[in-house]
BAFI-3210 file (N, C-alpha, C; in Angstrom, 3 decimals, decimal comma, padded with zeros to 6 digits):
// residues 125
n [1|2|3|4|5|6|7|8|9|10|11|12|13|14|15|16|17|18|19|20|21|22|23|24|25|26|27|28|29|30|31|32|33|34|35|36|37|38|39|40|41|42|43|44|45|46|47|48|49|50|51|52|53|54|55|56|57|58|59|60|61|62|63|64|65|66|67|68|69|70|71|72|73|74|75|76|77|78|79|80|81|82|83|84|85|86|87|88|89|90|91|92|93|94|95|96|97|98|99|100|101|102|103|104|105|106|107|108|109|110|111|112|113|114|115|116|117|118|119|120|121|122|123|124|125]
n.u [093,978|092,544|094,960|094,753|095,974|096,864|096,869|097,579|096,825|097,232|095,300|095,342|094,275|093,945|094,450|093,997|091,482|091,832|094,448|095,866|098,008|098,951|096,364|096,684|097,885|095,099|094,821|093,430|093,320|093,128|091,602|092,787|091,004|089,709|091,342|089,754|090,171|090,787|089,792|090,034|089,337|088,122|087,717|087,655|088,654|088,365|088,308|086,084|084,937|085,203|087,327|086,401|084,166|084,942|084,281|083,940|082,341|082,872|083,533|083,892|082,769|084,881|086,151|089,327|090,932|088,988|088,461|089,730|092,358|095,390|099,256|100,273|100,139|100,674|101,920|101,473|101,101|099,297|096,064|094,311|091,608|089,383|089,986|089,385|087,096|088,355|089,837|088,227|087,082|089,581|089,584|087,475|087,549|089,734|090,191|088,607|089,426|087,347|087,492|086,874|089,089|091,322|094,154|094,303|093,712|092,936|095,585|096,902|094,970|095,139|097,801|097,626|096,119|097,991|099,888|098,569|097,784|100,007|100,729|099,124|099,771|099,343|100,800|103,692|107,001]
n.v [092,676|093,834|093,306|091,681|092,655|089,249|088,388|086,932|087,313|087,665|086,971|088,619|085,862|086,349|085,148|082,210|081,335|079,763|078,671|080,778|081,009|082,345|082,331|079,906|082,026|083,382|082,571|083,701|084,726|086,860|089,303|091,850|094,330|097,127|100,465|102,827|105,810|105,644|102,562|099,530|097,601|094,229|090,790|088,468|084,971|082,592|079,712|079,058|078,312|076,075|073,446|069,879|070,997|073,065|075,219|076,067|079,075|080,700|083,259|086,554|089,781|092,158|095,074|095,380|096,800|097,535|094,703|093,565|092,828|092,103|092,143|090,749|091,239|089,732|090,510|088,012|087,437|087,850|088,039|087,907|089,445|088,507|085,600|085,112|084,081|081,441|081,019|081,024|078,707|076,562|077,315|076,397|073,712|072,714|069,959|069,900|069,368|067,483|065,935|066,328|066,043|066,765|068,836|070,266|073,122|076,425|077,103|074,908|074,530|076,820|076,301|074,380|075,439|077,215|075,522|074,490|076,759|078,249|076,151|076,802|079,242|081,803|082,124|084,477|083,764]
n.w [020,618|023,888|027,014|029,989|033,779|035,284|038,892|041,600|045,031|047,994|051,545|054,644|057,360|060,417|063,388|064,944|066,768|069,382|069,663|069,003|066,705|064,105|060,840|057,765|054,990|052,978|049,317|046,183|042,852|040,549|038,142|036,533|035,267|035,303|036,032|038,303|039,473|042,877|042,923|041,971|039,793|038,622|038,497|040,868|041,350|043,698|046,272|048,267|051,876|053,859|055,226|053,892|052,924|050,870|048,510|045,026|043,458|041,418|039,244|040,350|040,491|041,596|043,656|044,347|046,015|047,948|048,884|050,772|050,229|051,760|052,271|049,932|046,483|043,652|040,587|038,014|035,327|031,833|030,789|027,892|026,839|025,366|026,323|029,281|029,952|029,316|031,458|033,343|032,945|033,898|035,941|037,181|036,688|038,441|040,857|043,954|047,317|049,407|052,070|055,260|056,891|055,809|055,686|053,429|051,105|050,098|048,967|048,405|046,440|044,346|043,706|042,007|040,376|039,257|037,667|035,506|034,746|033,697|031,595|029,703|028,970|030,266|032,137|033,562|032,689]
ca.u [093,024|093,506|094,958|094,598|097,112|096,524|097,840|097,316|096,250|096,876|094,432|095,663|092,992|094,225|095,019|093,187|091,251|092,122|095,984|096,874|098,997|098,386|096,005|097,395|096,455|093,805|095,206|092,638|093,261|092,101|091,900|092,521|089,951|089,638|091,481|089,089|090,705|091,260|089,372|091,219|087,935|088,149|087,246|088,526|088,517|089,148|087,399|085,041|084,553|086,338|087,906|085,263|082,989|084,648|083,986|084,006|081,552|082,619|084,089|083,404|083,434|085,447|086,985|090,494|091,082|087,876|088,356|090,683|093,874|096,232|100,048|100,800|099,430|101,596|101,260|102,076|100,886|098,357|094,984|093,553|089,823|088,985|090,236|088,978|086,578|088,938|090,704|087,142|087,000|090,578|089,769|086,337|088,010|090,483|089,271|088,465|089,423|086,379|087,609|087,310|090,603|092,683|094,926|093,945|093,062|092,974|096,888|096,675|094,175|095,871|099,348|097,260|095,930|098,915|100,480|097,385|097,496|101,288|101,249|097,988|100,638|098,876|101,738|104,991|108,048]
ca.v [092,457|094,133|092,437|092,641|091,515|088,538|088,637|086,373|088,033|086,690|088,075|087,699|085,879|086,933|083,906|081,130|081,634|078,780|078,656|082,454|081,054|082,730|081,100|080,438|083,455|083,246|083,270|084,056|085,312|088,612|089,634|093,203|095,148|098,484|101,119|103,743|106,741|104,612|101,834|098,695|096,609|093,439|090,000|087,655|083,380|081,929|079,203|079,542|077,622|075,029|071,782|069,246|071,928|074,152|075,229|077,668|079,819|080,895|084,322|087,668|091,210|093,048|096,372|094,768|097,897|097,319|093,558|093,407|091,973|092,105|091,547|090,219|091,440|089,691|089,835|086,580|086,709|088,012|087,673|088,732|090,056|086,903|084,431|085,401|082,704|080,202|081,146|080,604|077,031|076,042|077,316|075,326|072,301|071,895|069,405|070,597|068,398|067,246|065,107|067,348|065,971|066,654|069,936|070,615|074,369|077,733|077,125|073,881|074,580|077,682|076,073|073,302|075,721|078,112|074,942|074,327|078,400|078,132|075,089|077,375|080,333|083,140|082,733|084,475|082,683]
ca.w [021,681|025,323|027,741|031,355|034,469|036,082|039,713|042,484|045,867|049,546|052,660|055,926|057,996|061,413|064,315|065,002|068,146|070,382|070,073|068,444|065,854|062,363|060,192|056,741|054,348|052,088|047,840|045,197|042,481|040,551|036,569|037,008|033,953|035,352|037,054|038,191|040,561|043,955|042,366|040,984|039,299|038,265|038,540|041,566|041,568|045,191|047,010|049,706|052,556|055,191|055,049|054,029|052,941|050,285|047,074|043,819|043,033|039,807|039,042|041,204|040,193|043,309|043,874|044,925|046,965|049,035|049,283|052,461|050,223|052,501|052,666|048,703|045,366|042,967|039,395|037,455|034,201|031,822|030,175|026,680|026,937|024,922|027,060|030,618|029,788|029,332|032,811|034,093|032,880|033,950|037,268|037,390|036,256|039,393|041,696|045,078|048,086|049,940|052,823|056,302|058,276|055,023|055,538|051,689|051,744|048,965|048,525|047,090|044,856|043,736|043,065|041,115|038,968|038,663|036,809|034,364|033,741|032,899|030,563|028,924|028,411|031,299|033,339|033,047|033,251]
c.u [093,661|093,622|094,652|095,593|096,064|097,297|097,112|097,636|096,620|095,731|095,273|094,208|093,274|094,784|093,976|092,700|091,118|093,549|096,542|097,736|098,034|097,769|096,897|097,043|096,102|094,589|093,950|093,213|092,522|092,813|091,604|091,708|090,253|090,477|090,758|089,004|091,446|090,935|089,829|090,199|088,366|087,474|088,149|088,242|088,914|087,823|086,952|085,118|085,628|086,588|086,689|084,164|083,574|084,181|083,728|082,505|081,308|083,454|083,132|083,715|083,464|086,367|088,092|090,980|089,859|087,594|089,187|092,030|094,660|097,849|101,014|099,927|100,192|101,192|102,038|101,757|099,693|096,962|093,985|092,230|088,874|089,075|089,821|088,147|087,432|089,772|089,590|086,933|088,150|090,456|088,537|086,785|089,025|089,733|089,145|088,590|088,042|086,138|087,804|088,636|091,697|093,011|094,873|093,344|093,511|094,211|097,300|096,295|095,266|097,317|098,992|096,979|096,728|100,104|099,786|097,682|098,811|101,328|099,960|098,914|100,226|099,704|102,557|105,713|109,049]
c.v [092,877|093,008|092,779|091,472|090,858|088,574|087,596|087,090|087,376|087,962|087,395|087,402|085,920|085,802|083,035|081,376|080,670|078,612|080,122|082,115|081,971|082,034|081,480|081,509|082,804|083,574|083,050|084,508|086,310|088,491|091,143|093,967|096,100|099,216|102,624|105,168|105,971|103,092|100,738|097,666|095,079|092,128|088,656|086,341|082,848|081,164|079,949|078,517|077,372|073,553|070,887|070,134|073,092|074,131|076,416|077,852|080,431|082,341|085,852|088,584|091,613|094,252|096,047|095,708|097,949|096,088|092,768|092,490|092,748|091,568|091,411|090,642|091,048|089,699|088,979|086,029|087,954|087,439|088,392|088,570|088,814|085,787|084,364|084,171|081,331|079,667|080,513|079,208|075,873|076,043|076,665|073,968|071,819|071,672|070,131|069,118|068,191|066,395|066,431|067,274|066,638|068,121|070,366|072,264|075,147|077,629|075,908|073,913|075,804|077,432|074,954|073,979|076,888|077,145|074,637|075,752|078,759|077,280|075,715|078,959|081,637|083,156|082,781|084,003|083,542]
c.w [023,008|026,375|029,114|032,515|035,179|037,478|040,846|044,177|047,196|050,607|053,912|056,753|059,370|062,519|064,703|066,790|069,573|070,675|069,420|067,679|064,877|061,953|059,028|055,887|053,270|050,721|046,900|043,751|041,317|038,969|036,190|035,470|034,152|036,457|037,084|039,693|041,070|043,663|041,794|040,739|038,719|038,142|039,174|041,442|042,717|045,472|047,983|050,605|053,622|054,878|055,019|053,410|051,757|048,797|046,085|043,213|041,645|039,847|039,997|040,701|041,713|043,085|044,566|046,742|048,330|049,217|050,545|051,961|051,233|052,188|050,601|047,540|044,411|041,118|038,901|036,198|033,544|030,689|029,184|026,913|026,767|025,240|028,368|030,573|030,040|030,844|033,452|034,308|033,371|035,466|037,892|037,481|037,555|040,406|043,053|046,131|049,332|051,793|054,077|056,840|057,511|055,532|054,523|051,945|049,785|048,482|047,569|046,215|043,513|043,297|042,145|039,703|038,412|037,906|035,552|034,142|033,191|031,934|029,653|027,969|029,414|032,106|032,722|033,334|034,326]
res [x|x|x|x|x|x|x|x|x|x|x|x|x|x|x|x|x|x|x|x|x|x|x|x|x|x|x|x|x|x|x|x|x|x|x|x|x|x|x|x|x|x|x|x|x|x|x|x|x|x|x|x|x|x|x|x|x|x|x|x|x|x|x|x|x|x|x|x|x|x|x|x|x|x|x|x|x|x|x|x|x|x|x|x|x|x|x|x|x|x|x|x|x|x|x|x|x|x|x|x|x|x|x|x|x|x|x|x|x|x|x|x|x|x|x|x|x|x|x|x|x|x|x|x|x]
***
């Protein structure tokens, strides 16, 4: 069965417009399927939203290359054809923090469920 890499993605989201620090960047990550020319097809998982307010959508088909990653494309693992599903449900299943004041953001989630996708076997050691 083919497999395909899994890689986790950062964006930079540029400075916060009241004090100009950096915000933190944005991680998602991406289940790369196709490469087609310039094209790198796949299928990305990242929250949406803002503190108090975010939440998953579910799986995205995106042209990586026309999605504004920025900065980090790492790969970290991968994923047989047949299991993409199961990535889907692992990454449904982590809770999402709901409380606005908390500092809880896309990095949390994503280091919550890059320990559930290692103890599953999709990450490399």
């Amino acid at each position: 069965m083919p497999s395909h890499p899994l890689l986790l993605v950062t964006y930079d989201r540029g400075l916060h417009w009241k004090s100009q620090k950096p915000k933190p960047y944005h991680w998602a990550f991406f289940i790369k399927t196709e490469s087609v020319g310039y094209k790198v097809l796949g299928t990305a998982h990242q929250l949406r939203g803002m503190p108090g307010a975010f939440y998953y959508s579910g799986p995205e088909q995106v042209d990586l290359k026309k999605s504004g990653s920025k900065k980090l494309d790492l790969e970290i693992g991968s994923v047989e054809s047949g299991k993409i599903g199961r990535v889907t449900e692992i990454l449904r299943a982590i809770p999402i923090e709901k409380n606005e004041a908390s500092s809880w953001n896309c990095q949390d989630r994503s280091l919550a469920a890059l320990d559930t996708l290692r103890k599953e076997g999709f990450i490399d050691d």
